[in-house]
DSSP file (Angstrom, degrees, kcal/mol; ACC not computed):
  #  RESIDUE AA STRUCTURE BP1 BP2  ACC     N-H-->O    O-->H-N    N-H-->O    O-->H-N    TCO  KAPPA ALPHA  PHI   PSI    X-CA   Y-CA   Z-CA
    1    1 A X    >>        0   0    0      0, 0.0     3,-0.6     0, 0.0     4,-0.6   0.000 360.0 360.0 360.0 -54.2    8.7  -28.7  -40.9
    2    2 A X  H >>  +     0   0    0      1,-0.2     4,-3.3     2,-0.2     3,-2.0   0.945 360.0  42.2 -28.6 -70.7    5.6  -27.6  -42.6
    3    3 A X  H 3> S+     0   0    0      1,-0.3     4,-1.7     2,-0.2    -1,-0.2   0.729 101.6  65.0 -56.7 -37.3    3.5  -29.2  -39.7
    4    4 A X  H <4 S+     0   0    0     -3,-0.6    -1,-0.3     2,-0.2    -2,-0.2   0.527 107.1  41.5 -71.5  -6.6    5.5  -28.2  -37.0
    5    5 A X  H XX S+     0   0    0     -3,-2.0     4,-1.9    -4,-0.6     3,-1.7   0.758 113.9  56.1-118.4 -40.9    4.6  -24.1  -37.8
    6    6 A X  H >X S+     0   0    0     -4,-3.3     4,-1.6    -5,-0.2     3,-0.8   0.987 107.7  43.4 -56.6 -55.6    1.1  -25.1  -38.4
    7    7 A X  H 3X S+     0   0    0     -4,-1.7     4,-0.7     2,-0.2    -1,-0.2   0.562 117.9  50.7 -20.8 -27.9    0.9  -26.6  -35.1
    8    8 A X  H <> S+     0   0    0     -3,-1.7     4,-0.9     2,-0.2    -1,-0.2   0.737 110.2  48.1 -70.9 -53.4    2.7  -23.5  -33.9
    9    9 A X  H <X S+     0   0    0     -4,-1.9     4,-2.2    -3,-0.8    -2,-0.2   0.780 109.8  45.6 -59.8 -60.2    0.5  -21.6  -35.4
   10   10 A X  H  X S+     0   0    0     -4,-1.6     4,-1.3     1,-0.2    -2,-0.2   0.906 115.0  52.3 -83.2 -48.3   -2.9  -23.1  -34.2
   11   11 A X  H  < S+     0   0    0     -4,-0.7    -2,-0.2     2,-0.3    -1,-0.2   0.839 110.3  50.6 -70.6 -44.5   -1.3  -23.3  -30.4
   12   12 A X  H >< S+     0   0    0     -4,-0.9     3,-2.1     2,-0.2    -2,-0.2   0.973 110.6  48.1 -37.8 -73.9   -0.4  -19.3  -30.9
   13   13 A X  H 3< S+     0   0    0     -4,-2.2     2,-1.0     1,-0.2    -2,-0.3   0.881 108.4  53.4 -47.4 -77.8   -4.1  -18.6  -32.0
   14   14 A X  T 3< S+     0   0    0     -4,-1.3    -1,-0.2     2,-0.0     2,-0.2   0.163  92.7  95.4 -87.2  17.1   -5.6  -20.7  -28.9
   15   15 A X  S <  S-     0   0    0     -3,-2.1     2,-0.2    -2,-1.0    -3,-0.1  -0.625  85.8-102.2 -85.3 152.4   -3.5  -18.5  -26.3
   16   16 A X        -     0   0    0     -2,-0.2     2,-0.2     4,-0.0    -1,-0.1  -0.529  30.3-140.6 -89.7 170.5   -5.0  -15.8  -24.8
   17   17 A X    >>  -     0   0    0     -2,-0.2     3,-1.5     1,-0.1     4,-1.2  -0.421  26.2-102.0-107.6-178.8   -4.3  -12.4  -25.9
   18   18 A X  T 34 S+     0   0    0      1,-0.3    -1,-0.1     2,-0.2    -2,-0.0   0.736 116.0  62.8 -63.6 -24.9   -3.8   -9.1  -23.6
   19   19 A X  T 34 S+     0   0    0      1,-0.1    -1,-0.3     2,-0.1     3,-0.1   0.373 113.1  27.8 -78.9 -12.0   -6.9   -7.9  -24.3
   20   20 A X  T <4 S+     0   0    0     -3,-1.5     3,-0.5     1,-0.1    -2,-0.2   0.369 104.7  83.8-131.3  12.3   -9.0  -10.8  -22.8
   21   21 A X     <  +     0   0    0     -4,-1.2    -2,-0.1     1,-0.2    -1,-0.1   0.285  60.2  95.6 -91.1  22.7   -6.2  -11.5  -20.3
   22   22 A X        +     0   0    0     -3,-0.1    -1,-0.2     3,-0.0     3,-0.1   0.666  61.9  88.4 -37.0 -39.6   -7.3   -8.8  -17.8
   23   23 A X        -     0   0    0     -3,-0.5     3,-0.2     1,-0.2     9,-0.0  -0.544  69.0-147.8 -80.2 161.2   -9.4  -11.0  -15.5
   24   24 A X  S    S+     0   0    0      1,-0.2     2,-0.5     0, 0.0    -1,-0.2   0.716  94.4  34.2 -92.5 -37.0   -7.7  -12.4  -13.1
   25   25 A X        -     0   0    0     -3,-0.1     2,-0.6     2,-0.0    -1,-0.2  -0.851  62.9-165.3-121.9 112.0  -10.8  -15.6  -13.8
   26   26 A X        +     0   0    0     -2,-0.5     2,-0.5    -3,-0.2    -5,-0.0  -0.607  16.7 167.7 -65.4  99.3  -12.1  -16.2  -17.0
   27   27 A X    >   -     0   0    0     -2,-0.6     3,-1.5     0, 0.0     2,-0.1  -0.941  41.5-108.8-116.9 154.3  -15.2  -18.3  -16.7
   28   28 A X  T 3  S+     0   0    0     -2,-0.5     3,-0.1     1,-0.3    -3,-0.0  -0.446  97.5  32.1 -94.6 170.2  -16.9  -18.5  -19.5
   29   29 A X  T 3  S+     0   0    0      1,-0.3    -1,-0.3    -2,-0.1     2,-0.0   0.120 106.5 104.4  66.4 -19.2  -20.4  -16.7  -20.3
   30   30 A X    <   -     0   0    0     -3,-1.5    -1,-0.3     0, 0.0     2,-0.3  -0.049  60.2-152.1 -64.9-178.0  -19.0  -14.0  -17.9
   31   31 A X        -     0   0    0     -3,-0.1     2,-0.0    -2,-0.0    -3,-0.0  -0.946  18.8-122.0-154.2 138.0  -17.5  -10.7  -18.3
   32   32 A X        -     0   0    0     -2,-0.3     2,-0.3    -9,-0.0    -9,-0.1  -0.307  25.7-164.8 -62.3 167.8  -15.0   -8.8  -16.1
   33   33 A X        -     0   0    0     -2,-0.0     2,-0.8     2,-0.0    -1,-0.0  -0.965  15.1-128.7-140.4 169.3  -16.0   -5.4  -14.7
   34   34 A X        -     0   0    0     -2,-0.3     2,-0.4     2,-0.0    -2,-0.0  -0.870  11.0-123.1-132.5 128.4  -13.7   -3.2  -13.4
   35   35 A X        -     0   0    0     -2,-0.8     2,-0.8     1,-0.1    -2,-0.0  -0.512  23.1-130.0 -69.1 115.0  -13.7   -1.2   -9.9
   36   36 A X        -     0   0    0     -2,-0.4     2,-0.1     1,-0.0    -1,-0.1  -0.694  28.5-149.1 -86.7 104.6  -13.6    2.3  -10.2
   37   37 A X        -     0   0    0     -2,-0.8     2,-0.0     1,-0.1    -1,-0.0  -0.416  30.5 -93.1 -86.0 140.7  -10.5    2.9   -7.5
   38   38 A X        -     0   0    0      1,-0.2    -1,-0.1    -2,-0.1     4,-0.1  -0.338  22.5-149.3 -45.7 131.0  -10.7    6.7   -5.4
   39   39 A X  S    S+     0   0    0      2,-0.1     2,-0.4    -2,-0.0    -1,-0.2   0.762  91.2  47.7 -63.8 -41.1   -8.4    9.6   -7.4
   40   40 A X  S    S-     0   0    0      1,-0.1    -2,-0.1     3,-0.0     3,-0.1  -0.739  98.0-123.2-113.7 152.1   -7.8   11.2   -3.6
   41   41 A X        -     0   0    0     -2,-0.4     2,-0.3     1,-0.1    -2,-0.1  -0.159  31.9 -91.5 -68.5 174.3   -6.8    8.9   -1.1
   42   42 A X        -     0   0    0     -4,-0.1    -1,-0.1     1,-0.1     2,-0.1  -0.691  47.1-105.3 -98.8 172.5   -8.8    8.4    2.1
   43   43 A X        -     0   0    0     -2,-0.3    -1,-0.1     1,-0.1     4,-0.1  -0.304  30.2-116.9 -64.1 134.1   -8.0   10.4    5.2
   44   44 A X        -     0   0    0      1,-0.1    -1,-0.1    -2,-0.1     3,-0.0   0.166  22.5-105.2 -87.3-146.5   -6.6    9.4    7.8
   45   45 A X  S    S+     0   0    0     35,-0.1     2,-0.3     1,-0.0    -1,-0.1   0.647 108.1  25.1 -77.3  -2.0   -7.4    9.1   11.3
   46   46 A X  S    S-     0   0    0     34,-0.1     2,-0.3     6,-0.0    -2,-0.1  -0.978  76.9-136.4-159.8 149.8   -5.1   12.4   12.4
   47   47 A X    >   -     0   0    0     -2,-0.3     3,-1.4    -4,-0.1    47,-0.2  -0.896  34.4 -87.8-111.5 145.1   -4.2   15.4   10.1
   48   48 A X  T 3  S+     0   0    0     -2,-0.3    47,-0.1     1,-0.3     3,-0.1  -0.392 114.6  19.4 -57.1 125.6   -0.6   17.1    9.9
   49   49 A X  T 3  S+     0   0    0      1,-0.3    -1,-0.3    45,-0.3    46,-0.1   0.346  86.7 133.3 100.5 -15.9   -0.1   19.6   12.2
   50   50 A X    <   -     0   0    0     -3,-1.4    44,-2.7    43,-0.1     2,-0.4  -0.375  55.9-131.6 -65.6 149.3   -3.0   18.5   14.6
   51   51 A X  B     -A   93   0A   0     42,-0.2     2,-0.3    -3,-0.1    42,-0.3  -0.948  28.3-135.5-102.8 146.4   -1.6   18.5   18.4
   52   52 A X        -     0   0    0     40,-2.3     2,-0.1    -2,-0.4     4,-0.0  -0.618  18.2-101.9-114.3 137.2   -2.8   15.0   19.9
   53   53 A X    >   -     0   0    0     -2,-0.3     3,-0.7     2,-0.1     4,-0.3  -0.602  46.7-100.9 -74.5 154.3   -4.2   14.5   23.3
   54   54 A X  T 3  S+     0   0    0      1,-0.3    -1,-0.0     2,-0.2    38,-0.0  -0.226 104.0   8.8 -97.8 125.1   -1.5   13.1   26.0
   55   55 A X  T 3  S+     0   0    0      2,-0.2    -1,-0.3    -2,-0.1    -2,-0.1   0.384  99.9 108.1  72.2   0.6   -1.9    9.1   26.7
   56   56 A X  S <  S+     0   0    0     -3,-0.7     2,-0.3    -4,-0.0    -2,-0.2   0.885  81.0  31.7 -82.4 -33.1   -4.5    8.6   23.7
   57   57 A X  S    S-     0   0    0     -4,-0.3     2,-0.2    23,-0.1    -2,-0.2  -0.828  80.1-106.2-134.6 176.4   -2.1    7.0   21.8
   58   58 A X  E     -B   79   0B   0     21,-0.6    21,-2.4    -2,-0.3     2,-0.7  -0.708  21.4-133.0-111.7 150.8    1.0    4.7   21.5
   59   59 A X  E     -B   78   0B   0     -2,-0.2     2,-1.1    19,-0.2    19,-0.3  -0.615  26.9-121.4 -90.2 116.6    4.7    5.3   20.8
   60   60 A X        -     0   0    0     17,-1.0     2,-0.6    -2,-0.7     3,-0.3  -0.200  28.4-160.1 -41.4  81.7    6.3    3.1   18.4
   61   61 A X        +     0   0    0     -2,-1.1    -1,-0.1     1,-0.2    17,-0.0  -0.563  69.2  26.5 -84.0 118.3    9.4    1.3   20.1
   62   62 A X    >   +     0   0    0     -2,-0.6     3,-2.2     2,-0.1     4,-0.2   0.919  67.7 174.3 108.8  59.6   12.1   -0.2   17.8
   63   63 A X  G > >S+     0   0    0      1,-0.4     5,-2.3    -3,-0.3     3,-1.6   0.714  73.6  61.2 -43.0 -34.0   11.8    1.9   14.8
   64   64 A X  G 3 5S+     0   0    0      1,-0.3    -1,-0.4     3,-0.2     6,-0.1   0.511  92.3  68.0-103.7   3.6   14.6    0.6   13.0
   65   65 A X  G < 5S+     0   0    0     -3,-2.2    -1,-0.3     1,-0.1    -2,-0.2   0.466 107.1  43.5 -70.3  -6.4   12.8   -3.3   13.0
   66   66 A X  T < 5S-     0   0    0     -3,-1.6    37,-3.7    -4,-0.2    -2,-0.2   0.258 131.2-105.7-116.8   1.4    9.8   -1.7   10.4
   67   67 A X  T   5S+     0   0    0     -4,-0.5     2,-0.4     1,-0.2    -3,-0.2   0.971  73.8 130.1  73.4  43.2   12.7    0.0    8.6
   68   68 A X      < -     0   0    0     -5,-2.3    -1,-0.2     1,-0.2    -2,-0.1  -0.918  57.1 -77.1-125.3-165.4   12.6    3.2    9.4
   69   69 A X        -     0   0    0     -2,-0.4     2,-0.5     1,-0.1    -1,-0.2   0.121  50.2 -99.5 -56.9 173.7   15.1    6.0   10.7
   70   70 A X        -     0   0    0     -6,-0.1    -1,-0.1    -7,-0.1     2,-0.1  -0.630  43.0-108.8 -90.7 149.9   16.1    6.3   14.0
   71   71 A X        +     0   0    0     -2,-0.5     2,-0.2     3,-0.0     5,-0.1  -0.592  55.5 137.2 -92.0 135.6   14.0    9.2   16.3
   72   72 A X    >   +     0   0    0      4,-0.1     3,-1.1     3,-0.1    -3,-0.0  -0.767  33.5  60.7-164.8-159.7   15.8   12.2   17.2
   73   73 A X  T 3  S-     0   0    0      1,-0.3     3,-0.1    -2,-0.2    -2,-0.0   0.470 126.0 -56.6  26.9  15.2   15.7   15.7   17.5
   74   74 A X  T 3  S+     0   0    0      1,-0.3    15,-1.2    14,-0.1    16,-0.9   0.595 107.5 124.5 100.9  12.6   12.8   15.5   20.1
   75   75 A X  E <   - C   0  88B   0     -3,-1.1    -1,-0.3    13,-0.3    13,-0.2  -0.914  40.7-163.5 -37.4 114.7   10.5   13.5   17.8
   76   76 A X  E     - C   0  87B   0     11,-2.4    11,-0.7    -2,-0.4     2,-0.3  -0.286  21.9-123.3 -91.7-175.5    8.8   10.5   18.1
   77   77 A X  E     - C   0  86B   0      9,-0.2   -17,-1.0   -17,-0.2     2,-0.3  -0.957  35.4-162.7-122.1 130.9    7.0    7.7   15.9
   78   78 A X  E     -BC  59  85B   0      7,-1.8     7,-3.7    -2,-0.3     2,-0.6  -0.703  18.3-139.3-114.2 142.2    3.0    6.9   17.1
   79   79 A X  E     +BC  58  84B   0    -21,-2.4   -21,-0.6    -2,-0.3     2,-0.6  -0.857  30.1 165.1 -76.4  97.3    1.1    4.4   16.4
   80   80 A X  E >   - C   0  83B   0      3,-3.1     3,-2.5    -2,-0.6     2,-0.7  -0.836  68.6 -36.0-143.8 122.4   -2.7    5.6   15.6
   81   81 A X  T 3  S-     0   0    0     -2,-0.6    -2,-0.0     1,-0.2     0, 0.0  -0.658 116.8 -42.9  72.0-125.3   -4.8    2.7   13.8
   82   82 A X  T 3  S+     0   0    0     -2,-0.7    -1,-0.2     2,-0.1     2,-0.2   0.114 116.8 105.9-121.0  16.0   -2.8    1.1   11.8
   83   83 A X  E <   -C   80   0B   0     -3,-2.5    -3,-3.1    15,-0.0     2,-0.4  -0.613  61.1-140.1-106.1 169.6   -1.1    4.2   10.4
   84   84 A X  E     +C   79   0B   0     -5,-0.2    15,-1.3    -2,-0.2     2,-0.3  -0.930  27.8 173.6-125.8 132.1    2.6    5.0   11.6
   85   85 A X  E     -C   78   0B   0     -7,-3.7    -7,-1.8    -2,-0.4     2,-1.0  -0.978  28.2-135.9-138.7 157.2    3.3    9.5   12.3
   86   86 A X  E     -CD  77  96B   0     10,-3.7    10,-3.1    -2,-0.3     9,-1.4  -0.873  34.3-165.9-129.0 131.7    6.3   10.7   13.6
   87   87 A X  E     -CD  76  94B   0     -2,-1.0   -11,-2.4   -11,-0.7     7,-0.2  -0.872  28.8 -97.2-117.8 121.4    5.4   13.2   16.1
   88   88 A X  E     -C   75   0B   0      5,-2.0   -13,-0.3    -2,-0.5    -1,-0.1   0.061  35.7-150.0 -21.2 151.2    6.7   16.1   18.2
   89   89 A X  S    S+     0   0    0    -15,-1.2   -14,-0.2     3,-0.1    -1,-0.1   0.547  87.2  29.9-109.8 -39.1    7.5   14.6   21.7
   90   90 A X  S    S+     0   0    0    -16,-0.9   -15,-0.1     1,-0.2    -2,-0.1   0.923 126.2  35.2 -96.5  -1.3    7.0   17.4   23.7
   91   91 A X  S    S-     0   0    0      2,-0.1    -1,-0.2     0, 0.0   -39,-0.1   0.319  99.1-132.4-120.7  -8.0    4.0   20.1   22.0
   92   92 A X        +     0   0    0      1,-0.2   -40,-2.3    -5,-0.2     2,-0.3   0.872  52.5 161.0  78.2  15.7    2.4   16.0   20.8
   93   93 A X  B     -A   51   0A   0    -42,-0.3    -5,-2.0   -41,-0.0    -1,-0.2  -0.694  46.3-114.9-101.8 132.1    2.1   18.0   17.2
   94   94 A X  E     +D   87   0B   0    -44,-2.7   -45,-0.3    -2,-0.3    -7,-0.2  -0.483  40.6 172.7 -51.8 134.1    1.7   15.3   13.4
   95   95 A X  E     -     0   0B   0     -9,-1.4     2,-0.3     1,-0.5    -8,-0.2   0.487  55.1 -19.8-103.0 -47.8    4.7   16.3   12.2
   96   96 A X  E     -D   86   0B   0    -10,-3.1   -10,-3.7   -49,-0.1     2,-0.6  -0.956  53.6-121.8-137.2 165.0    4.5   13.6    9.3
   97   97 A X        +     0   0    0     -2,-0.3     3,-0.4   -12,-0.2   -12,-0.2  -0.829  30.4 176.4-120.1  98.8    2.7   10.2    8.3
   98   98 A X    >   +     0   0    0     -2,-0.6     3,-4.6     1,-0.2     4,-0.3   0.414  37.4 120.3 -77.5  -8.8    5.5    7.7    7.7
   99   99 A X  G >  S+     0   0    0    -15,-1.3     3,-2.3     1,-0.3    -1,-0.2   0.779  72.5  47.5 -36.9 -52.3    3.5    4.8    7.0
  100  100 A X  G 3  S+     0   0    0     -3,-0.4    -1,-0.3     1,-0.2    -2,-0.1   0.752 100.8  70.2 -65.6  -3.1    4.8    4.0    3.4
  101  101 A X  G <  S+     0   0    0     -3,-4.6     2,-0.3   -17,-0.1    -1,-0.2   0.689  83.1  98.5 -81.8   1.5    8.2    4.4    4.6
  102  102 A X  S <  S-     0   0    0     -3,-2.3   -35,-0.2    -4,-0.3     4,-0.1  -0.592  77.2-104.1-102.6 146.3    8.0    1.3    6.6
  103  103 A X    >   -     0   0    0    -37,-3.7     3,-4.3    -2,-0.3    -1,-0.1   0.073  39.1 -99.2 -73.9 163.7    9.2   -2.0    5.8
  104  104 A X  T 3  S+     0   0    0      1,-0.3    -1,-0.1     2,-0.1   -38,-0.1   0.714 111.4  86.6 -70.0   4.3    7.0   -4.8    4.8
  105  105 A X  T 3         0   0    0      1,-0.3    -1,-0.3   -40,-0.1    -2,-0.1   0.793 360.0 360.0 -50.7 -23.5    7.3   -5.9    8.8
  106  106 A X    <         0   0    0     -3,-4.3    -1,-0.3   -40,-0.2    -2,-0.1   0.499 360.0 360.0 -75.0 360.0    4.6   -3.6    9.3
């Protein structure tokens, strides 16, 4: 019994701990460093409230396969980059930028 908790014990000790299990690879003689990630996100490609010129960009058909709501009230959802806005249909004005609301199909 004795021997079985030292054993326990020595296999305990030779795990790593939380503190040097940060890297995602441990090689040894290295050191992680850590990537100092942006506080403000970056912008995107269109601002709310901008009005968008006429044929510059594409409307997003089959909303409800990326998981989101269905367009109505004279609103559409545009494609611009890779970001997803749902946009006035007839004044072409950002109303919002829905991209995180869409399912991981996107």
């Amino acid at each position: 019994m004795f021997r079985k908790i030292i054993s326990l014990a020595i296999i305990a000790a030779s795990l790593p701990t939380f503190s040097t299990a940060q890297c995602r690879i441990s090689v040894p003689g290295t050191s992680c460093i850590s990537i100092p990630q942006p506080l403000i996100p970056p912008p995107g490609p269109v601002e709310i409230g901008q009005i968008l010129e006429r044929g510059q960009y594409s409307m997003l058909l089959n909303a409800r396969y990326y998981g989101l709501p269905r367009v109505s009230d004279g609103w559409v959802y545009m494609r611009i980059e890779e970001e997803i806005y749902r946009v006035d249909w007839v004044t072409h004005t950002v109303l919002e930028k829905v991209t995180d609301q869409a399912s991981r199909n996107w």
